[in-house]
C-alpha positions in Angstrom: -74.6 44.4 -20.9 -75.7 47.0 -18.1 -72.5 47.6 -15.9 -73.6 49.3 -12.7 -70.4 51.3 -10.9 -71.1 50.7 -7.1 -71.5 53.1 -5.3 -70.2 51.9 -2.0 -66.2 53.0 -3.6 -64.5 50.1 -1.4 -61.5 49.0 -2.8 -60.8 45.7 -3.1 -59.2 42.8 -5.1 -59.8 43.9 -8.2 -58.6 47.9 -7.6 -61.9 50.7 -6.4 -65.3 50.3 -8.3 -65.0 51.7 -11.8 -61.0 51.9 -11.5 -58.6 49.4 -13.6 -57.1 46.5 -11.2 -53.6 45.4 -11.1 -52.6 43.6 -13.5 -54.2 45.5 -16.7 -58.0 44.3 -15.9 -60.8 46.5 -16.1 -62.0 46.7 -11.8 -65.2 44.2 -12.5 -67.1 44.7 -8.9 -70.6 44.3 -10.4 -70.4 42.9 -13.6 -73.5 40.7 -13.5 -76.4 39.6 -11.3 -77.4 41.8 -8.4 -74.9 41.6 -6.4 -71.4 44.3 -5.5 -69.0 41.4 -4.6 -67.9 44.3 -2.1 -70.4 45.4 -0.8 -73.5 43.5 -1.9 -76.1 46.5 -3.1 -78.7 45.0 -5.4 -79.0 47.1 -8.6 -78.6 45.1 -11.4 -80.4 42.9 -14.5 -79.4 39.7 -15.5 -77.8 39.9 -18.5 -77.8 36.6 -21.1 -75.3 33.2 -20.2 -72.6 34.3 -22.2 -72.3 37.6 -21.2 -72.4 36.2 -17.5 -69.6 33.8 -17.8 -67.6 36.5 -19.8 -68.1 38.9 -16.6 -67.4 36.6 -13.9 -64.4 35.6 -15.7 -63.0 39.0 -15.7 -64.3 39.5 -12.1 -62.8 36.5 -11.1 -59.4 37.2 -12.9 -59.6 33.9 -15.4 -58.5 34.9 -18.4 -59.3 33.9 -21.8 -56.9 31.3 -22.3 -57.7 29.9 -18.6 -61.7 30.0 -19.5 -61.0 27.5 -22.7 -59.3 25.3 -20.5 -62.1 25.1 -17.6 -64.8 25.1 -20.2 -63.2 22.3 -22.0 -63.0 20.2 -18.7 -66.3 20.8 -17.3 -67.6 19.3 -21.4 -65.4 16.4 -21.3 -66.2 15.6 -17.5 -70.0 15.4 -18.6 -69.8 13.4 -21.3 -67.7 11.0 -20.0 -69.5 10.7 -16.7 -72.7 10.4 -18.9 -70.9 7.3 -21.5 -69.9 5.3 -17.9 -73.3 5.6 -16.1 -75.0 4.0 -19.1 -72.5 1.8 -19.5 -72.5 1.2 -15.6 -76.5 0.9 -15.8 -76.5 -1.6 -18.7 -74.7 -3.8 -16.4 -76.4 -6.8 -13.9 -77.8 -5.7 -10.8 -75.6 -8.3 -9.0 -73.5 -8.7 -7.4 -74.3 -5.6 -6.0 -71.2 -4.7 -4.0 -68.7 -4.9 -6.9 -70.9 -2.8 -9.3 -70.7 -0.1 -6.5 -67.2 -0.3 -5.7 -66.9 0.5 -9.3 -69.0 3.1 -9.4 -67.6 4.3 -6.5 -64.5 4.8 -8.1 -65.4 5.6 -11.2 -67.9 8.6 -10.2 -66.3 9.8 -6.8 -64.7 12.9 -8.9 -61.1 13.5 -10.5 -60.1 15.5 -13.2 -60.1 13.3 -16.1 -57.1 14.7 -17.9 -56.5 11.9 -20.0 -60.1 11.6 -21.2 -59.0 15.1 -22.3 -56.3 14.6 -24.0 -58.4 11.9 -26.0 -61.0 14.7 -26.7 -58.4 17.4 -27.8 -56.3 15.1 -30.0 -59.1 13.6 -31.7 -60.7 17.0 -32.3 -57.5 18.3 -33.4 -57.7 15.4 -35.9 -61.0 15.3 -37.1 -63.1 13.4 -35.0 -66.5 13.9 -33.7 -67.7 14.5 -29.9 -69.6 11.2 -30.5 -66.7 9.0 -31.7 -64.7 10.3 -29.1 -66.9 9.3 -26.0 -66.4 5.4 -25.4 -62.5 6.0 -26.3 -62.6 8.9 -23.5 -64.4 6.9 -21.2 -61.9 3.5 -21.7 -59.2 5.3 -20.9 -61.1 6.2 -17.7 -61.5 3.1 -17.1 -58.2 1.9 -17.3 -57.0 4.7 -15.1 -59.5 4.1 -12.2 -58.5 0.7 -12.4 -54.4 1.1 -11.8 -55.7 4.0 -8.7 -57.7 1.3 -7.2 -55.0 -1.4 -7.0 -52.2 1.4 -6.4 -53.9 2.8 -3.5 -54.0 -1.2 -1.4 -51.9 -2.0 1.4 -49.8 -4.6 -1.1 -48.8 -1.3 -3.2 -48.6 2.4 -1.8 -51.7 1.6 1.6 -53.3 5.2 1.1 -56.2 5.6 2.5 -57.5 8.8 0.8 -58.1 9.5 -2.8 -60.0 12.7 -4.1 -61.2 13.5 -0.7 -62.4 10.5 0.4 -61.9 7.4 1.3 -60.3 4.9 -1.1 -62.0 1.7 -2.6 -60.1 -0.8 -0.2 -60.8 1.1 2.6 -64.7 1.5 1.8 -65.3 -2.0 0.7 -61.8 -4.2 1.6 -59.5 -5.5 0.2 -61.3 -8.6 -1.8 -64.2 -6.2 -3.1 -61.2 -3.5 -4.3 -59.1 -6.1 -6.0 -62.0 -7.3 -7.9 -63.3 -3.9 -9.0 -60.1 -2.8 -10.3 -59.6 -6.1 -12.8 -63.6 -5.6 -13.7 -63.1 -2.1 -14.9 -59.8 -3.1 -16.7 -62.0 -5.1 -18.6 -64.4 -2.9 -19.2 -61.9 -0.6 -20.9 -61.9 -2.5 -23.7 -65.4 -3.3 -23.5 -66.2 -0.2 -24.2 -64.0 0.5 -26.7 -65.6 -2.9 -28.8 -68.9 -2.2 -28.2 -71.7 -1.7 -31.1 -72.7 1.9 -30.2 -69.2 3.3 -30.8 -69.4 4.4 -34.3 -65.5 3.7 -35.0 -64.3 1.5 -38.0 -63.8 -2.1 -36.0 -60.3 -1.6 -38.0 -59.8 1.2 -35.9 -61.2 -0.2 -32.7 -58.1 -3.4 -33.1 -55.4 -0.8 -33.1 -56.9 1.3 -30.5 -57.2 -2.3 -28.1 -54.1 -2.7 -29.0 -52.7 0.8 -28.0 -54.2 0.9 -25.0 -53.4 -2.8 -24.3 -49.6 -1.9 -24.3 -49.7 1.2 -22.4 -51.6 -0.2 -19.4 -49.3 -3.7 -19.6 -45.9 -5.1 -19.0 -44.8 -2.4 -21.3 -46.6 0.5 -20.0 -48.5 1.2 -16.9 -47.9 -2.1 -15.1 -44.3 -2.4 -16.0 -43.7 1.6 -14.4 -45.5 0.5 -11.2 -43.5 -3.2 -10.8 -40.3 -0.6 -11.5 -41.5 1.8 -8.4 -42.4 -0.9 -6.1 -38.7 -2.7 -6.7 -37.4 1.0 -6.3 -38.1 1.8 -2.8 -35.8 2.4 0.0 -33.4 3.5 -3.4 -32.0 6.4 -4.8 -32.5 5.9 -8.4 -30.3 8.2 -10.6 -32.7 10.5 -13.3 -32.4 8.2 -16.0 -33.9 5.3 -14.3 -36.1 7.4 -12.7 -37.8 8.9 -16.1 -37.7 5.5 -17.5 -39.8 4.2 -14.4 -42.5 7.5 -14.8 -42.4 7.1 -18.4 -44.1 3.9 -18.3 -45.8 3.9 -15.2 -47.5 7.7 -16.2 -46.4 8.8 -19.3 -47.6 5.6 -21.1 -50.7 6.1 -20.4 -50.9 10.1 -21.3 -48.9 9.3 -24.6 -51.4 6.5 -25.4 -54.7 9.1 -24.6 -53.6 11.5 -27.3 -52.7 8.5 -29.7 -56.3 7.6 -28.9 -57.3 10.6 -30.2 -55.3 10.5 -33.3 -56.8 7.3 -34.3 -60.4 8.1 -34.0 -59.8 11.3 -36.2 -57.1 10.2 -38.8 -57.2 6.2 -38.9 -61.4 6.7 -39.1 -61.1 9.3 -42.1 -58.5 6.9 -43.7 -60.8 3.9 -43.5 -63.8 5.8 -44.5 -61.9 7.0 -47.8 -60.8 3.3 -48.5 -64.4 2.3 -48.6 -64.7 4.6 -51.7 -61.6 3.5 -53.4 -61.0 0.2 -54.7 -57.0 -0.2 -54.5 -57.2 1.2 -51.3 -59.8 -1.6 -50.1 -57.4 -4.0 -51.6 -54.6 -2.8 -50.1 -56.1 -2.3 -46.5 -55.3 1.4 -44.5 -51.9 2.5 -44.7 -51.0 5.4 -43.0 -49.7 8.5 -44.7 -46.1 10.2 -44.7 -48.4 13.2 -43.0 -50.1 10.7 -40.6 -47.1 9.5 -39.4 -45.2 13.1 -38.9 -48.4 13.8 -37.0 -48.4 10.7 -34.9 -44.8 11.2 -34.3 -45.4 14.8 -32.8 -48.2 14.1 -30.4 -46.2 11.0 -29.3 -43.6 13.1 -28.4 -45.5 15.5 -27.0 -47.0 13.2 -24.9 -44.6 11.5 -23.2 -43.1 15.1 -22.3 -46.4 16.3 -21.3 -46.4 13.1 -18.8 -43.1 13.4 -17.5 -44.2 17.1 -16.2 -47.3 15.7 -15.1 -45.4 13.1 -13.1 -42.5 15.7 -11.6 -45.1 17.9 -11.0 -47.2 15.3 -8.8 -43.5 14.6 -7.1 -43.8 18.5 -6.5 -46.8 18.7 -5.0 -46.2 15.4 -3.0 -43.9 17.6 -0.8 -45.4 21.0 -1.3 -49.5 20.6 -1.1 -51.8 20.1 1.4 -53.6 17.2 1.8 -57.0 19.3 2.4 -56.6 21.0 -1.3 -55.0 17.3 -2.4 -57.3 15.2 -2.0 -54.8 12.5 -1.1 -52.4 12.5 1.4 -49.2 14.6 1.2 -45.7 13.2 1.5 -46.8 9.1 0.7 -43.9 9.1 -1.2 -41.5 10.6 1.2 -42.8 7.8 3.3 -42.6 4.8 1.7 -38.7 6.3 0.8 -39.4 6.5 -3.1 -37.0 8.3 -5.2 -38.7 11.2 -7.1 -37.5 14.4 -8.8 -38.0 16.6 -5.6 -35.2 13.7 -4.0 -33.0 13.7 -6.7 -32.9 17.8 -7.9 -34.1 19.5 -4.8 -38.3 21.2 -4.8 -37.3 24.7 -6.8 -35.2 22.4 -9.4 -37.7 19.7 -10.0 -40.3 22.6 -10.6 -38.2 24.5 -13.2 -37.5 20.8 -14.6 -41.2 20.5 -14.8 -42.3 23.7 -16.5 -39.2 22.7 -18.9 -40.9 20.3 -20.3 -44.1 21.0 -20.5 -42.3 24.3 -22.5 -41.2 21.7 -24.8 -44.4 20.0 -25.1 -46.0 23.2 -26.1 -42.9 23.5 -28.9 -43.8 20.0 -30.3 -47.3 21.0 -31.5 -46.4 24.2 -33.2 -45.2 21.4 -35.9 -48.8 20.7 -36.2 -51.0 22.6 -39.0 -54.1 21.9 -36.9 -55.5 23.4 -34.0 -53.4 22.5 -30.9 -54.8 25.1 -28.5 -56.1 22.9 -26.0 -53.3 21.1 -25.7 -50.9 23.4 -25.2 -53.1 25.1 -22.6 -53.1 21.5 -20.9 -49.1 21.1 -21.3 -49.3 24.5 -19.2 -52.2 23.4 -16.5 -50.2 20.5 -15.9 -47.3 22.4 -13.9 -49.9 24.7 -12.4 -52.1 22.6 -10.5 -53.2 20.8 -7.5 -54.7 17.7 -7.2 -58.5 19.7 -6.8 -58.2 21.7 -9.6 -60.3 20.5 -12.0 -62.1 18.3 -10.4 -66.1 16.8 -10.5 -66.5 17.3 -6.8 -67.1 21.6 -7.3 -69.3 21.0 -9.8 -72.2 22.4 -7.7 -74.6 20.1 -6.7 -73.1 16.7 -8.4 -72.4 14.0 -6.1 -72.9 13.1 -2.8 -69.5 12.8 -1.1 -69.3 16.3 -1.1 -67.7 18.0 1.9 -69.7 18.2 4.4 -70.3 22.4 4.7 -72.9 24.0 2.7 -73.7 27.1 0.8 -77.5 27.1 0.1 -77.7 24.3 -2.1 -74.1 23.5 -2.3 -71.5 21.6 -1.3 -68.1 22.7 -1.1 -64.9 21.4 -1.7 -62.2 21.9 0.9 -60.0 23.5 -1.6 -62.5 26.3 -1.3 -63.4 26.3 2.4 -59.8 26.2 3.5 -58.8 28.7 1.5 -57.0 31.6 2.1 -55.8 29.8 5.7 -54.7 33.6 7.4 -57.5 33.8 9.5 -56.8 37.9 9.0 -56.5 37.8 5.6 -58.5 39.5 2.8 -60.1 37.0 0.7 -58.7 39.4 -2.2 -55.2 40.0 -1.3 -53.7 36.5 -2.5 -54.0 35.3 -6.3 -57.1 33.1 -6.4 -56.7 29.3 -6.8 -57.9 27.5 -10.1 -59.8 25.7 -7.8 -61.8 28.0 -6.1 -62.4 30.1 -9.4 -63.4 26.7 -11.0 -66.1 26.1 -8.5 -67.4 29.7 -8.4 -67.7 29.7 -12.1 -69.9 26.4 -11.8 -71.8 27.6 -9.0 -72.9 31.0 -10.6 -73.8 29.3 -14.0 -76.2 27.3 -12.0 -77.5 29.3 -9.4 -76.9 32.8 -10.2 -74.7 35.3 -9.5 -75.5 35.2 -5.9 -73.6 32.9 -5.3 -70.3 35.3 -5.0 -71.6 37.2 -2.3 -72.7 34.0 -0.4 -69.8 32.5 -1.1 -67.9 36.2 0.6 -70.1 36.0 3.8 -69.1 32.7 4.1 -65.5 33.2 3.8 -65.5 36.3 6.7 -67.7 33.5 9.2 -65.1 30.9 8.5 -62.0 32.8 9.1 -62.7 35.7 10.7 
């Protein structure tokens, strides 16, 4: 790859041109493209798309482990938004408003972190990208579904989710209601339907996983908890009970997803060529049950953190970088960690366990990585991080500034808020590294300096 060492010798974030930066990275000013992120002299080639996305994650300070991570979300985020719009297409064209509210929901952005965890679990356990999709994209369902209904005026009245507006508020109340149940059903739609390739043994278990998580005993039983718990001070017990159904369950359930599309699927396929077995039916393993046992546990410990950290950021984010609003939860008088422990104790409490969720899987023999990267991304984000809205040019309800051809989010145009500051002298957001890594992989490298001289007109 041709390096070029700038001439113009500013310093900047990453220490002078040619130098090592803080923090043990080679200085990475003009790595790739044409384009000194300091100074913006043209000199240089493009090299391949590899080599590109190594350099701008070393200019950009993401490191290896971070760069899995990311890549990992932006993969599962396409496939899963590809599985719902066929679905979604394959669907009547009437009535029209409830297959938009759904779509509208369904499409509007968000991180999908459970779909995630279906993908890594199943991976970890065998299963193909293609036997993972319609699991990933049920589970999607299910969780669109409980935001819709959560977000109405008879549970929390928000009015924002991901940025915008939420279904209710769009299309009322009636029209929100409705969309919710429809893609609750759709869920296991999905899940039963003739193009996923899974054993219909293994589709009955998986219905009925997901049945419990998102019922009386799960999702819906956590959220009839929270709403009886207001104007209360629930003691921690009570309070983990009520997140580990109303959150965890559903987590917990994603990587059991997983684990069932890779090791129930290979057990059934093996039965087919073994006549006890047929007889017999699938029985799980004394391995497939240690390994159930371990991702179980890690995720309802993985939810729990993802739930205190929520509480965390409930108090301590902004609602710009949110994407909901701030402090709903202070308002309605709920009892959360930050309540109970105090903000710096619920986020030790938080990174605690997702410490111990990264401890369950090194019980595992196969390859946990992404996992325990998300165990770790789930105490270290905001509610933008990894989100559908910065992928460059993918939706239409966007923020309303543009760079070029993009749109950006306002995690990225609010950010840093010191209208003095140097973009470089604070520790970049995932955020705003997510989206720049996005928009140089499809528009060129650019798109940093663009991205610079609009960050000096917009706070200096």
């Amino acid at each position: 790859m041709s390096v070029h060492a700038c001439t113009c010798n500013k310093a900047g974030t990453y220490g002078r041109h040619g130098q090592p930066a803080s923090g043990g990275l080679a200085a990475a000013p003009v790595l790739t493209g044409n384009d000194c992120m300091v100074c913006s002299q043209r000199k240089l080639k493009h090299p391949n798309s590899s080599q590109q996305l190594r350099a701008i994650g070393l200019a950009l300070r993401i490191s290896e482990h971070d760069m899995d991570l990311l890549e990992y979300f932006g993969k599962v985020q396409h496939r899963v938004d590809a599985c719902l719009k066929a679905r979604l297409a394959r669907l009547p064209a009437e009535p029209a408003e409830l297959k938009e509210a759904m779509e509208y929901a369904l499409l509007l952005g968000g991180k999908r972190a459970r779909p995630l965890l279906v993908y890594a679990s199943g991976r970890a356990c065998g299963a193909s990208w293609e036997d993972l999709d319609y699991v990933a994209a049920a589970i999607e369902c299910i969780h669109s579904y409980s935001l819709i209904h959560d977000d109405m005026p008879e549970m929390d009245n928000d009015m924002l989710r991901r940025g915008h507006p939420t279904v209710h508020a769009k299309y009322g109340a009636a029209a929100a209601l409705l969309a919710g149940d429809t893609l609750q059903a759709l869920a296991f739609d999905l899940l039963t339907d003739s193009n996923c390739r899974l054993a219909p043994d293994v589709k009955g278990r998986m219905c009925a996983c997901l049945a419990r998580a998102s019922g009386f005993e799960g999702m819906c039983g956590g959220q009839a908890i929270d709403l009886a718990s207001e104007h209360k001070k629930l003691p921690q017990d009570q309070l983990e009970k009520l997140h580990s159904l109303k959150t965890g369950a559903l987590i917990t359930c994603a990587v059991q997803l997983g684990f069932m599309a890779g090791r129930y699927q290979e057990a059934w396929e093996n039965r087919q060529s073994d006549a006890i077995a047929s007889a017999v039916g699938l029985v799980e393993s004394n391995h497939m049950n240690r390994e159930f046992e371990c991702l179980t546990e890690y995720g309802r410990k993985v939810g729990l953190a993802f739930q205190v950290w929520d509480d965390v950021l409930d108090v301590a984010g902004d609602t710009a970088v949110m994407g909901k609003n701030a402090g709903s939860d202070e308002s309605l008088e709920k009892s959360t960690y930050v309540t109970l422990m105090g903000l710096d104790a619920a986020r030790a409490y938080a990174k605690q366990l997702a410490d111990e969720a990264q401890a369950v899987l090194k019980k595992l023999s196969v390859d946990t990585d992404i996992l325990s990267q998300f165990a770790h991304f789930c105490v270290t984000r905001d509610h933008w991080s990894v989100c559908c809205q910065m992928t460059a040019g993918s939706s239409s309800h966007h923020s309303d500034a543009h760079l070029g051809s993009l749109l950006l989010p306002p995690a990225v145009r609010w950010w840093p808020r010191q209208s003095d500051a140097d973009w470089g002298s604070q520790s970049m957001p995932m955020t705003v590294r997510w989206w720049l890594r996005q928009s140089v992989n499809a528009h060129g490298s650019h798109m940093l300096t663009e991205y610079l001289h609009l960050h000096m007109h917009l706070h200096h």
